[in-house]
C-alpha positions as semicolon CSV with decimal commas, in nm:
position;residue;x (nm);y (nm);z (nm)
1;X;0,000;0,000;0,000
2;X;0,303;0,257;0,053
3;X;0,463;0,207;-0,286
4;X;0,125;0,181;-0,460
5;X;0,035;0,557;-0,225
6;X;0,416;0,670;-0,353
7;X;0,383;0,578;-0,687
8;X;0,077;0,788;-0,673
9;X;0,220;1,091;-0,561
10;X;0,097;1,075;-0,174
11;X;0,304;1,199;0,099
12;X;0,320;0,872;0,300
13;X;0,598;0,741;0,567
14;X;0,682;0,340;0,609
15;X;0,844;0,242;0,935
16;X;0,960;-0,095;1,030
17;X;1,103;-0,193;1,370
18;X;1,425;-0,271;1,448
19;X;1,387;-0,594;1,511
20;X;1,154;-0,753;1,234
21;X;1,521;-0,693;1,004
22;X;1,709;-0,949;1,206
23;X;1,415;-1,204;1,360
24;X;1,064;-1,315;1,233
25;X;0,730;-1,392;1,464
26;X;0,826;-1,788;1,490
27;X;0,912;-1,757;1,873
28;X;0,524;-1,639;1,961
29;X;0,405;-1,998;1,898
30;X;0,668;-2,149;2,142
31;X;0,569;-2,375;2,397
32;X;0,779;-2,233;2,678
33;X;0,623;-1,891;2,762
34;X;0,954;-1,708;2,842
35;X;1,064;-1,759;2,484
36;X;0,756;-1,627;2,341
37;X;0,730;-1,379;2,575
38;X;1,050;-1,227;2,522
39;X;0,946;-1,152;2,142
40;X;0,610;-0,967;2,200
41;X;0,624;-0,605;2,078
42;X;0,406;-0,386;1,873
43;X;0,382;-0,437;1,608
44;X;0,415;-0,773;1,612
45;X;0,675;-0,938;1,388
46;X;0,573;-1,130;1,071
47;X;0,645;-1,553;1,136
48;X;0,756;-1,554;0,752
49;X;1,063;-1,599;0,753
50;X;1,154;-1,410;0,444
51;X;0,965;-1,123;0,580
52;X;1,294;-0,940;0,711
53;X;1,456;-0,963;0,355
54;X;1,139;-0,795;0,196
55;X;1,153;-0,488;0,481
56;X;1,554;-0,506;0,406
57;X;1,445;-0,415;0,000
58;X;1,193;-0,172;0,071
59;X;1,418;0,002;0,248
60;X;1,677;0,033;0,027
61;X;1,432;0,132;-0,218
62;X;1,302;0,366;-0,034
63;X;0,955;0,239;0,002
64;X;1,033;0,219;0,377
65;X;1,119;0,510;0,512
66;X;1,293;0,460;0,835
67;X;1,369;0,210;1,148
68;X;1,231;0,256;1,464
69;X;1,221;0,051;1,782
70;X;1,004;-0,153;2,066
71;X;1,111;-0,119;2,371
72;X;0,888;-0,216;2,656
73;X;1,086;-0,346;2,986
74;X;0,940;-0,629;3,161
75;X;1,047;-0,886;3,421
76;X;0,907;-1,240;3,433
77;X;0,758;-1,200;3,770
């Protein structure tokens, strides 16, 4: 929807987090709760793992306009 929007002539920003360029959403259907709770953030990372490769493109093409971050500190207690 960006590029389309772009291509267009729209003002429009992309953002991706930090993390979805180095990790995909696979650890949110592990069984041990620490693991997949140590991956939740918002927005939630794609499980495909090729995901990260296609946000890598984008932003090199500029349909992606910047990296941001999640940070939300938690303990498991």
């Amino acid at each position: 929807m960006i590029k389309k929007a772009k291509s267009m002539g729209w003002n429009v920003y992309g953002e991706t987090i930090a993390a979805a360029l180095g990790a995909d959403g696979s650890k949110y259907f592990s069984s041990d709760w620490k693991v997949a709770a140590t991956h939740v953030m918002s927005p939630p990372i794609s499980p495909d793992p090729n995901n990260k490769f296609k946000l890598m493109r984008h932003l090199s093409t500029g349909v992606l306009s910047s990296v941001g971050t999640d940070n939300c500190t938690f303990t498991y207690a």
